[in-house]
C-alpha positions in Angstrom: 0.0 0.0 0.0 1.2 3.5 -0.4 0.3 6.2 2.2 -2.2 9.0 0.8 -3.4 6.8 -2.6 -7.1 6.3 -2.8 -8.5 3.4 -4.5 -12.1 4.0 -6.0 -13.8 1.0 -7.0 -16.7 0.9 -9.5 -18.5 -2.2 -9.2 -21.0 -3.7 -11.3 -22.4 -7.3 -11.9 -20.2 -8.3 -15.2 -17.7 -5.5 -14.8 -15.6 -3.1 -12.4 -13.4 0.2 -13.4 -11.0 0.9 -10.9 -8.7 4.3 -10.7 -5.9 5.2 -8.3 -5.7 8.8 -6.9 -2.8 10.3 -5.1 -4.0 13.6 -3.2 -2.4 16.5 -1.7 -5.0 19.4 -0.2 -6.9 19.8 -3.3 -4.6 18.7 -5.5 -5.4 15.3 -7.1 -3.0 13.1 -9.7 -5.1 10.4 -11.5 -2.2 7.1 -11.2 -3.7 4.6 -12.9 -7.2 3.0 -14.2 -8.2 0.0 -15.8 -11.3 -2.4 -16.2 -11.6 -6.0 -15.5 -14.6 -8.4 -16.7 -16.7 -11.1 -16.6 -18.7 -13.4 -19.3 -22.5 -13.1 -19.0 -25.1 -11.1 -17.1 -24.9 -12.9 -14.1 -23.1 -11.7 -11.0 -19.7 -13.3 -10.3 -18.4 -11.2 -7.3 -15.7 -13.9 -6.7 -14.1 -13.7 -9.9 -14.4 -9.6 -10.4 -12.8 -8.9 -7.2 -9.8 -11.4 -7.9 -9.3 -9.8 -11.4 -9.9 -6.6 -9.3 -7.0 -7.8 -7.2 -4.7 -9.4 -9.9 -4.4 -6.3 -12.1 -3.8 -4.3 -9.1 -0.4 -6.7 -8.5 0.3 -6.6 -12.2 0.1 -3.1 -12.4 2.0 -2.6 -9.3 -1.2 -0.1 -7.7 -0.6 1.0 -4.8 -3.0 2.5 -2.4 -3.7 3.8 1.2 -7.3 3.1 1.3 -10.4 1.9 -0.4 -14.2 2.8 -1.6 -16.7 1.0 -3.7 -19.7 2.8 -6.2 -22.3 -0.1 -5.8 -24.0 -0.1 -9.1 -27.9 0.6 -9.2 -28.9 -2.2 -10.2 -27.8 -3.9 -6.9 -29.9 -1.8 -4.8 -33.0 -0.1 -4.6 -33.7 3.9 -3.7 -36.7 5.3 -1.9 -38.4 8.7 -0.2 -39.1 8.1 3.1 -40.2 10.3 5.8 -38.9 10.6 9.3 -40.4 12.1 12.3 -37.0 13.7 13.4 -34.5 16.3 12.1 -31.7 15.5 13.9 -29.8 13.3 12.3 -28.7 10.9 15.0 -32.4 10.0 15.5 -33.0 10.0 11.9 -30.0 7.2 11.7 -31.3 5.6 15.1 -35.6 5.3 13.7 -34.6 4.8 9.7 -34.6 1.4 9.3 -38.3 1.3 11.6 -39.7 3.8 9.0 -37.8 2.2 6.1 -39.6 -1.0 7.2 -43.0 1.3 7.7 -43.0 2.9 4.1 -42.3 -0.1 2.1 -44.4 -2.0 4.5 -41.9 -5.4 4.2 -39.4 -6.5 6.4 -35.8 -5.1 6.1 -33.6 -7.5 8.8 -31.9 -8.9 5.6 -31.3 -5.7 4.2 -28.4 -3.0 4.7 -29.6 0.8 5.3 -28.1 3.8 3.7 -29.9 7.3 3.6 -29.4 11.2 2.8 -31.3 14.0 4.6 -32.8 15.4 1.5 -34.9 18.6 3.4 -35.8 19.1 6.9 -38.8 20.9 8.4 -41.3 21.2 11.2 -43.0 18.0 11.0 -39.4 16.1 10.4 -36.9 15.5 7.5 -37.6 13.8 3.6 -35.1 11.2 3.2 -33.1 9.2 0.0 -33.1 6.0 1.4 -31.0 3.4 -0.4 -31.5 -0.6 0.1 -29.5 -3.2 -0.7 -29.3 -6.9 -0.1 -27.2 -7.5 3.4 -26.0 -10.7 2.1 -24.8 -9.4 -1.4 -22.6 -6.4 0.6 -21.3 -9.4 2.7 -20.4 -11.2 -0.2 -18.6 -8.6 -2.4 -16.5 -7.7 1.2 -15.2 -11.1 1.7 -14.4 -11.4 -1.6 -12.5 -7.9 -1.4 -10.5 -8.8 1.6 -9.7 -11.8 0.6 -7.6 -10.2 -1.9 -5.9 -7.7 0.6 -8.9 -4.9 -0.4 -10.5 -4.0 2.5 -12.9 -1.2 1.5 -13.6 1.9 4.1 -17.0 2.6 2.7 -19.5 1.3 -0.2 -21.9 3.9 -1.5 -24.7 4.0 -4.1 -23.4 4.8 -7.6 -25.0 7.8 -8.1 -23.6 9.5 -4.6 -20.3 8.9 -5.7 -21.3 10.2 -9.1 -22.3 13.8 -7.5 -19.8 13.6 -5.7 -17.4 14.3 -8.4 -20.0 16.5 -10.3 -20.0 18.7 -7.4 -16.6 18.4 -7.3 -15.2 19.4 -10.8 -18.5 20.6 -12.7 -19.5 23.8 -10.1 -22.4 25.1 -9.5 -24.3 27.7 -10.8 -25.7 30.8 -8.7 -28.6 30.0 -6.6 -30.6 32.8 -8.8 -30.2 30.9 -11.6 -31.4 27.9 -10.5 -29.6 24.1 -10.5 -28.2 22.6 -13.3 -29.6 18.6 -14.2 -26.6 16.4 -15.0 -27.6 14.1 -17.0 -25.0 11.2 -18.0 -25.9 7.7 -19.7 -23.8 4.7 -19.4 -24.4 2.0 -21.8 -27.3 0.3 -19.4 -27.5 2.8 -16.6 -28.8 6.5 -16.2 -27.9 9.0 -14.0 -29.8 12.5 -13.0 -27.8 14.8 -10.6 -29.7 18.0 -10.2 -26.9 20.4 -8.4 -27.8 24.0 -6.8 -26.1 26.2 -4.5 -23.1 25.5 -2.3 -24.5 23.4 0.7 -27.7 22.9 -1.0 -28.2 18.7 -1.5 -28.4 17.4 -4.9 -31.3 15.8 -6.0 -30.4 12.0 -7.1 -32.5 9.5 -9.5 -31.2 6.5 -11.5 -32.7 4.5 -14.5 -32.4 1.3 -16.3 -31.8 1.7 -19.7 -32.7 -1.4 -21.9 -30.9 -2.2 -25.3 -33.8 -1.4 -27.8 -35.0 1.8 -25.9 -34.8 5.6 -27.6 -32.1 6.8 -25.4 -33.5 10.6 -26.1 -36.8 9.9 -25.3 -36.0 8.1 -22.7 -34.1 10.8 -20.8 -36.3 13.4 -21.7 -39.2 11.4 -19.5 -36.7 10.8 -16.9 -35.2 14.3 -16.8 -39.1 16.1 -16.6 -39.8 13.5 -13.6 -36.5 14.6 -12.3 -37.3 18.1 -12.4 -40.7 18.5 -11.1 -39.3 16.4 -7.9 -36.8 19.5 -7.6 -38.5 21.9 -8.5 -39.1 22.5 -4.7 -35.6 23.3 -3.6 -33.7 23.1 -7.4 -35.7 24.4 -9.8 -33.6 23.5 -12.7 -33.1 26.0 -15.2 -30.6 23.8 -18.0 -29.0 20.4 -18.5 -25.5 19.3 -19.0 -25.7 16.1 -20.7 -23.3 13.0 -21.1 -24.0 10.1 -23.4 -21.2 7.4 -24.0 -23.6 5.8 -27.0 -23.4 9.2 -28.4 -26.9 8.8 -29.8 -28.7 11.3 -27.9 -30.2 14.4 -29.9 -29.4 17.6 -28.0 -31.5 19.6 -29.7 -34.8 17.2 -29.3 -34.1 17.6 -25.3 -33.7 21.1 -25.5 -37.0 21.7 -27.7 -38.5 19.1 -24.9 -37.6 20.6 -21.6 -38.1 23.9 -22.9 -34.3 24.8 -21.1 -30.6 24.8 -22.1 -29.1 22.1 -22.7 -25.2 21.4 -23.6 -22.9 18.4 -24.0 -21.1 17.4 -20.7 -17.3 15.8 -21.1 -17.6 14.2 -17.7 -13.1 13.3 -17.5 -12.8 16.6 -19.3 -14.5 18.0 -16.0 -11.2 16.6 -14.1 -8.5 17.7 -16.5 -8.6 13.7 -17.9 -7.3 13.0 -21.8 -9.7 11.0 -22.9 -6.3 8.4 -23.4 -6.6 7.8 -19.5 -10.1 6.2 -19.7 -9.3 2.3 -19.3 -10.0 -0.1 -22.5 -13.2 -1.5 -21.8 -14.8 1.1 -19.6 -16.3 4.6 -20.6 -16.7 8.1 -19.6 -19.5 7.1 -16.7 -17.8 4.2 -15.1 -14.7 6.3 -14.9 -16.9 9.2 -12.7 -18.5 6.5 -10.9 -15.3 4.8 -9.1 -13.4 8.6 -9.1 -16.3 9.6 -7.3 -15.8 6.7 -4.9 -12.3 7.6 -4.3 -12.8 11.2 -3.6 -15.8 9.8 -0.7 -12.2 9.0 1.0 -10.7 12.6 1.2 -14.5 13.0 2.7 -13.5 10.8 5.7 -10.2 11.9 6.2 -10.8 16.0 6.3 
C-alpha cells in the first residue's frame, strides 16, 4: 500500500473500473485505471474482485485506502419520511420507518440514507437498500484479496460527488443545473444547486432497444418537477457514452438549455486515460468513490 493513494472502485455485476488517486490538499493526480470483466449477465463477485485484485499486483497499484460505487442495479432507492430532524435520530428510527414505508421487512437488508430537506414535522429522506447478504459477499471477496474497503456507497452519490466536485455550481438565482450522464445500461440524474444545498439524485435502467433521447427526456421532466421544490432546474448538461442522444430534441423538450457534458474533461482527464473497456461514466463512478475518502479523512 502507499500512504495517501485512494483506491475507487466501481462495481458492477459483469464488470468493475477501478482508478488510483494520489492527493495532496486539493490537488489530485489520476495514477492509474483500468477495467476488469466477466462473461455473462450474471453476478460473479468472486471472480471480479480477484481480477480486481490481480491487475492491481500486475500493475504494481498502490494504495492507502479503499471505496466501492455499488452499481444501481444492486440496490434499490426510496423517499421516506422521518419524524426527526436531527440526524442521530433520523440514523437511530430509519430502518423502523424504512420497514413502515415499504411496509416489508428489512432484517436482511443494509440501510443507507441522505437528509434530503428538513422541516417542522421532520426530515424527507433518499433512502438506499441493498441486499445484506450481497454487501457481505462482495467484502469477503474484497478482503480476501488484501482490499479492504472503508466505505461502499450508491453509484449515483459517488457520481455527485465528483460532479459537485469538478462541474461547479451555478448561482442560486439561476437555479440548478440537471446532469444528465448515460452509461451503456444505466442512467444517472444529478440536479446540483447552490453550495450546501443537496443534490437531488435519481437512477434509471436503460434497456438495449430503448430511444435513449426519449427516454431521458421522460426521466429528466420527472427529475425536475421532484426539484422543482428546492432546485428548480433551469438547464442540462448532458453526457451520453452511445453518443446517440439528440441535443437539440431535449432542448426543444424541456423547454431549457441544454449542452454536452465531457464528464473526465470536468477533471482535466485526456480521454487516453479512460481504461480499454470502460467509458466516460464508469470512470466518474469509481473517481467519485475515491474522492468519498478525502470526505472521511478532512
Amino acid at each position: 500500500m502507499q500512504s495517501g493513494n485512494q483506491l475507487g472502485i466501481y462495481l458492477r455485476n459483469n464488470r468493475a473500473t477501478v482508478v488510483c488517486l494520489a492527493s495532496q490538499g486539493r490537488d489530485r493526480k489520476l495514477l492509474d485505471c483500468f477495467s476488469v470483466h466477466v462473461e455473462g449477465d450474471e453476478p460473479n463477485w468472486q471472480v471480479l474482485c480477484d481480477r480486481i485484485a490481480l491487475a492491481c499486483r500486475e500493475r504494481k497499484v498502490r494504495f492507502a485506502e479503499s471505496a466501492v460505487a455499488l452499481d444501481c442495479g444492486v440496490f434499490m432507492q426510496h423517499a421516506v419520511h422521518s419524524e426527526f430532524s436531527d440526524p442521530r435520530r433520523v440514523a437511530a428510527t430509519v430502518r423502523f420507518d424504512t420497514e413502515e414505508a415499504l411496509a416489508t421487512d428489512v432484517s436482511d437488508v443494509a440501510v443507507a440514507f441522505r437528509i434530503v430537506s428538513t422541516g417542522e414535522e421532520g426530515a424527507q429522506l433518499n433512502v438506499f437498500t441493498a441486499r445484506r447478504a450481497v454487501l457481505t459477499e462482495i467484502i469477503e471477496h474484497l478482503q480476501v484479496n488484501g482490499i479492504d474497503p472503508v466505505a461502499i456507497d450508491p453509484d449515483v452519490c459517488c457520481l455527485s460527488r465528483y460532479l459537485l466536485a469538478y462541474a461547479g455550481t451555478r448561482e442560486a438565482a439561476e437555479g440548478g443545473t440537471l446532469y444528465a450522464s448515460l452509461s451503456d445500461r444505466r442512467g444517472y440524474l444529478v440536479v446540483a444547486c447552490g453550495p450546501g444545498e443537496v443534490p437531488t439524485l435519481r437512477t434509471f435502467l436503460i434497456g438495449g432497444m430503448q430511444d435513449r433521447t426519449s427516454l431521458l427526456v421522460r426521466e429528466a421532466l420527472v427529475t425536475t418537477a421532484l426539484a422543482e421544490a428546492t432546485h428548480p432546474v433551469s438547464g442540462l448538461c448532458v453526457s451520453d457514452v452511445s453518443g446517440e442522444i439528440v441535443l437539440q430534441s431535449i432542448q426543444e423538450s424541456m423547454a431549457r438549455p441544454v449542452q454536452e457534458c465531457n464528464l473526465p474533461d470536468l477533471a482535466g482527464i485526456e480521454p487516453e486515460a479512460i481504461a480499454e473497456g470502460s467509458n466516460a461514466v464508469d470512470f466518474a463512478l469509481a473517481y467519485g468513490a475515491a474522492l468519498g475518502l478525502e470526505e472521511r479523512t478532512s
